[in-house]
N, C-alpha and C positions, 0 to 999 in steps of 0.2 A: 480611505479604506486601509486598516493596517495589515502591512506585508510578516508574512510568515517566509524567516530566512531560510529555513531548515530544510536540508537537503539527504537523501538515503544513505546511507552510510558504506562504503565499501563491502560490505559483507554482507549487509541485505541485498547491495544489488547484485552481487555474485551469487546469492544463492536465490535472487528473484529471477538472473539469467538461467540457472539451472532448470529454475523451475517450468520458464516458458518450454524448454527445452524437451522437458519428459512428457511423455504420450502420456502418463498415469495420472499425472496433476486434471485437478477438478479445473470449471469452468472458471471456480469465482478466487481459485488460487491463480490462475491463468491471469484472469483479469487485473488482483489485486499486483501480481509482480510486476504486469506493463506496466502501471502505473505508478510505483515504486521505481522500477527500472527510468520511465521516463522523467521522473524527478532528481535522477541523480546529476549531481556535476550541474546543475540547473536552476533556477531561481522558478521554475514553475509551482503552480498551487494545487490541491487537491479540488477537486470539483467538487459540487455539492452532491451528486448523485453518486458520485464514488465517496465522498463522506457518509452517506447513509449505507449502502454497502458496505464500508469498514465499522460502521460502529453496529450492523447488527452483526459481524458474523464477532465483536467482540461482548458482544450480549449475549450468544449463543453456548451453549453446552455441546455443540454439536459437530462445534470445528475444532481442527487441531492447535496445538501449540504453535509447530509451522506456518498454518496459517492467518492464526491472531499476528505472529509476531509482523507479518506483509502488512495486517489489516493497521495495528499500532502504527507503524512507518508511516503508512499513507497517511492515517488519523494526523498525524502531529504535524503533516504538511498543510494541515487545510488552513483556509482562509480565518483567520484571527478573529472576525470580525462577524461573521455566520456563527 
């Protein structure tokens, strides 16, 4: 299985901590920054079910900037090999 090194970059996870943070944030912003947040500083991988999560909400017209940019971070942790 090839390993994907790549880990969140300091300022997605600060501002993916932000985001768990505010009462305002959506579910799937909520969701997408744990999971950004919990790949940082870590050799963890993207799940496949959180793969699909991030690649629709970057298919969509319907989320924001802010939120693509969680969805992108997670996308590029996932498994090399899926």
């Amino acid at each position: 299985m090839a390993k994907n090194t790549k880990e969140t970059s300091t300022r997605v996870a600060s501002h993916a901590a932000e985001i768990l943070q505010d009462p305002n944030a959506s579910k799937i912003q909520k969701s997408l920054a744990g999971s950004a947040l919990s790949q940082s500083g870590s050799s963890k991988q993207t799940g496949a079910e959180m793969e699909t999560k991030a690649s629709k909400v970057l298919s969509s017209d319907k989320y924001s900037a802010e939120t693509k940019e969680l969805a992108a971070s997670v996308l590029s942790q996932s498994n090399k090999s899926r």
